[in-house]
C-alpha positions, 0 to 999 in steps of 0.5 A: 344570110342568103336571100332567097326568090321562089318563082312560082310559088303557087304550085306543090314544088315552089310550095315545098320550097317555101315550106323547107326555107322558113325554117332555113337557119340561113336564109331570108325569103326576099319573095315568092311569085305567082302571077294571081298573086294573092296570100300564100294559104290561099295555096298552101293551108299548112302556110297559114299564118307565115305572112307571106304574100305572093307577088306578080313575076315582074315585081320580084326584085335581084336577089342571091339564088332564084329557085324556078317551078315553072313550066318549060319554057317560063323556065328557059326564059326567066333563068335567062332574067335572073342570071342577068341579075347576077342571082344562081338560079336552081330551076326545078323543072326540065328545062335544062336536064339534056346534054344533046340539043337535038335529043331535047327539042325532040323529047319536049317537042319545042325549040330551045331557046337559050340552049348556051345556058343548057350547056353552063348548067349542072345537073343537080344530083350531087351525089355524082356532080358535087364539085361542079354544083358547088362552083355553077350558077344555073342548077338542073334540077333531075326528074323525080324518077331520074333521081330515084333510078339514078341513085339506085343504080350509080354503084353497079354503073361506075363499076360495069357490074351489069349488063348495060342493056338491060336495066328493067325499071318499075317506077311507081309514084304519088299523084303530087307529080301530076301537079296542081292543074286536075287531071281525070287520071289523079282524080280521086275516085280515078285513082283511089282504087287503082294503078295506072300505067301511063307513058309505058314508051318514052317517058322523058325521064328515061332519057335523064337516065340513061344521059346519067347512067351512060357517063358512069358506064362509060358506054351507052345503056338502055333504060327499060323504065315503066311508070306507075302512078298510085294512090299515095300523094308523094313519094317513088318507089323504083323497083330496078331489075339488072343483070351482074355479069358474074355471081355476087351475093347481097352483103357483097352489094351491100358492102359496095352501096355503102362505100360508094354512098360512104360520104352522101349523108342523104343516101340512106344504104337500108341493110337491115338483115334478112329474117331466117325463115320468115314467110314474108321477106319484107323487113329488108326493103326501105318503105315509101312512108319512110322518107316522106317529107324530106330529103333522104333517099333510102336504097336497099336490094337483094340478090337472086342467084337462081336467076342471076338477078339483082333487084335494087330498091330505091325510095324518095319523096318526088317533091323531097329528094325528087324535087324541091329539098336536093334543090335546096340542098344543091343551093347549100353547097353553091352558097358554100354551107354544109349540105345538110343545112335546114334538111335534116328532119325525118319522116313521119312513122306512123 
């Protein structure tokens, strides 16, 4: 069995953690922390009845893999900890996503202050880094939108089909992403009518992206990404307008989705055929509803060729797919079991 730490677990994203290993086959939970302490309902109501009590930070004891949902820099500084305590640590938040120092100082506006293990640690989309989580100690997990976009358009970017400057991104998101802490714009009678753009120039997330897409393409891209949030608590919707640089079709975009996604079992290629003269063209398209509460992202697309366009669709859950379940699923393939371990379940329909 793998003993397994939560740092954090007051919030939406060590919550999440907890919820999923509980019913982990091959995991104990050692601890979960939160500085108030206190019984785990008193955060999480569906956790009503698990037992678990929440333990100062500075109780939580060595363990095998430490999973991170703190701010910043209590990140870069417990990471630090607990690798020192011979654990893997899968941090979920941004401490450790950019390649470039100097990009990242500038991006979250402070020092780094263990920038050697920024350069030890992995990105955790293991859909294009597999070989290298399986064998790290120090997991980046990505952003929720930087995973949605990235797994939208990985295929396009690993065989230059498009035009690399121009990749046109509407990332449209749940309130869970904000976070616990209240803020006016997710407030419910803000938000309960409403889409509301914010961050419209660079949100951090883009520099995740074009980091990723830039290794694929072999060159530099740009990422012209706005993001939206809704009145939905989890979930992404990316809507990833690019340009090929010669006419295709969508069965032949299709057909290459699904060979490059042939051996990622939580990258879901939704192909379901057009509907010949329906008015309404939505059958085609994943829903957001659809992956809610799990770990499955679900990519469908479509070609324009009056406009020369390809228009990708991808859908995830931000504190599933986009957050606490691929970290869980990298923790998986860093213990060496099958990456699909405890993660399996589908969402809800209706």
């Amino acid at each position: 069995m793998i003993n397994v730490g939560i740092v954090g677990a007051s919030g939406y994203m060590g919550g999440e953690v907890l919820r999923v290993l509980m019913d982990h086959p091959q995991v104990d939970i050692a601890w979960a922390t939160s500085r108030a302490g206190g019984r785990i309902e008193e955060y999480h109501p569906n956790l009503y009845d698990s037992g678990i009590e929440l333990i100062h930070p500075e109780r939580a004891t060595p363990c095998d893999v430490v999973f991170l949902a703190l701010p910043t820099a209590a990140s870069i500084r417990e990471s630090a900890r607990f690798l020192a305590m011979g654990a893997k640590v899968i941090d979920l938040g941004s401490a450790f996503r950019l390649r470039d120092r100097a990009t990242w100082e500038r991006v979250y506006g402070q020092t780094h202050g263990q920038w050697r293990l920024a350069e030890q640690a992995v990105y955790g989309i293991n859909e294009l880094h597999r070989a290298d989580v399986e064998n790290a100690s120090l997991i980046a997990n990505p952003g929720c939108f930087s995973s949605a976009v990235i797994l939208a358009l990985a295929p396009l970017m690993a065989k230059n089909l498009v035009d690399t400057e121009r990749l046109v991104v509407t990332g449209i998101s749940g309130t869970a992403g904000v976070g616990t802490e209240l803020s006016r714009a997710a407030h419910h009678p803000e938000i309960g009518n409403n889409l509301l753009p914010y961050n419209v120039v660079g949100h951090r997330h883009s520099v995740e992206m074009e980091q990723e897409l830039s290794l694929l393409a072999g060159q530099a891209v740009s990422v012209h990404f706005t993001p939206v949030y809704a009145p939905i608590v989890r979930g992404i919707l990316a809507v990833c307008h690019v340009f090929p640089l010669k006419s295709t079709d969508r069965d032949d975009l299709l057909g290459r989705y699904r060979a490059y996604y042939q051996d990622a079992p939580f990258v879901k290629v939704y192909d379901l055929p057009k509907e010949v003269n329906a008015a309404w063209q939505y059958k085609p398209y994943p829903w957001v509803s659809s992956v809610v509460g799990t770990n499955y992202c679900f990519i469908g697309l479509d070609y324009d060729a009056e406009r020369g366009r390809i228009s990708v669709l991808s859908v995830l859950d931000s504190v599933g797919k986009g957050g606490a379940q691929v970290g869980i699923e990298n923790m998986n393939l860093m213990c060496g079991l099958e990456r699909s371990t405890g993660l399996q379940r589908r969402g809800l329909h209706p």
